[in-house]
N, C-alpha and C positions, 0 to 999 in steps of 0.2 A: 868161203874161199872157193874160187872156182878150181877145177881140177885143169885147167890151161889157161893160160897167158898166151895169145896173140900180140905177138909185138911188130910193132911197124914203124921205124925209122924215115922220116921222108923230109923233101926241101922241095920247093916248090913243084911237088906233084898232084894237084887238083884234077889236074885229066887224067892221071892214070889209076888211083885210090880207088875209083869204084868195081877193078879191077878184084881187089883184095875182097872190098865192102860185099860185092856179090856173090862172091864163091864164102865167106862169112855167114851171108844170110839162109843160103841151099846149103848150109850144114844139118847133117841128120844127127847131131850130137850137139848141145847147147849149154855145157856146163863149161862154159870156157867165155871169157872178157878179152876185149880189143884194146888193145893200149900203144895209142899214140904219139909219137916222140916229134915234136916239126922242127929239125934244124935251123928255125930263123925264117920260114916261109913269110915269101913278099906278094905270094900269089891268091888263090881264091881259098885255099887250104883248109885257115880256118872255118867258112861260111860254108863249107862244102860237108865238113864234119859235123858244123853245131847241126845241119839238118838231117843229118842220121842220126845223130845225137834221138833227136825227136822222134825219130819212125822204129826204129833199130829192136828186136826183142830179147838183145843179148845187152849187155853191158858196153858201152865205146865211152873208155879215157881218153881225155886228148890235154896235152902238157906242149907248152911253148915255151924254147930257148932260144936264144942269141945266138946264130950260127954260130957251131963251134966243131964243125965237124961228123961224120956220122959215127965216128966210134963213143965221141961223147954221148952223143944219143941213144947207142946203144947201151952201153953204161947206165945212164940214167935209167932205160929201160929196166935192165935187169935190179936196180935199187927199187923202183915202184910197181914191179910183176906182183901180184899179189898169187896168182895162178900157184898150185902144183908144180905144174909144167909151163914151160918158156918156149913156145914156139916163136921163128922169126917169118916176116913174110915182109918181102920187102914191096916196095910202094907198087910197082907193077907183076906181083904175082899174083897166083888163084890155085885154090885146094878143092882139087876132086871134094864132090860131095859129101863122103863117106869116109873124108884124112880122117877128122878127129875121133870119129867115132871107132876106126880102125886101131890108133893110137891107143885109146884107152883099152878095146877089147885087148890088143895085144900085154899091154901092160898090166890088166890084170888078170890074164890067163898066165904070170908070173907065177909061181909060188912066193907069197909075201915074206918069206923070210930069206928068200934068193935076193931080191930086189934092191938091196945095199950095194948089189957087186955091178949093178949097172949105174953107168954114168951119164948115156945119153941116145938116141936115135939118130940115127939120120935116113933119107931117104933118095930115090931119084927122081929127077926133075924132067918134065914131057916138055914138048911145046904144045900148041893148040891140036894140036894134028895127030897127040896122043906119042910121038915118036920120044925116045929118053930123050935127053939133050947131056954130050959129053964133053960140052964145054962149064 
């Protein structure tokens, strides 16, 4: 079982996934699976994944439904995380180098008997240019 679930929820975003797929691959931490949800993509989607599929040294799911929405997608996601942990990254984000591995250091510089009273992380969001973004 991987210690993260990367979940990515997307509908016809083929040009912008490699967005995700790259800041995925420049990860300095590697105990974490890609799991993806395609709301009904009519686009290049699938052919775009089966070929990471093939290169990729981390793990990439990829699941196809009947558009129904992205919260069903998300749902389904959370049903097939196999991960520890559930991160989201939607179809056009990217994680500094050093997220996951940040993630985990931080989580297990817990005390493991503290670690029942937390529920979740979250973080802020840069644009390219490094600035927060406070939308």
């Amino acid at each position: 079982m991987p210690l993260f679930t990367v979940f990515t929820p997307t509908y016809n975003r083929a040009k912008t996934l490699h967005r995700v797929y790259r800041s995925l691959q420049q990860q300095s931490f590697n105990d974490f699976e890609w799991l993806i949800v395609d709301d009904g993509s009519i686009d290049e989607t699938s052919s775009v994944i089966e070929a990471w599929q093939q290169e990729a040294v981390f793990p990439i799911r990829y699941v196809w439904q009947q558009n129904a929405h992205k919260k069903t997608a998300f749902n389904l996601g959370v049903k097939l995380a196999q991960g520890e942990f559930f991160l989201c990254a939607d179809s056009d984000d990217a994680f500094p180098p050093d997220a996951l591995e940040r993630f985990a250091y931080h989580w297990r510089s817990i005390v493991e008997s503290d670690r029942k009273d937390f529920d979740g992380v979250c973080g802020l969001c840069q644009d390219d240019q490094g600035r927060v973004r406070s939308e």
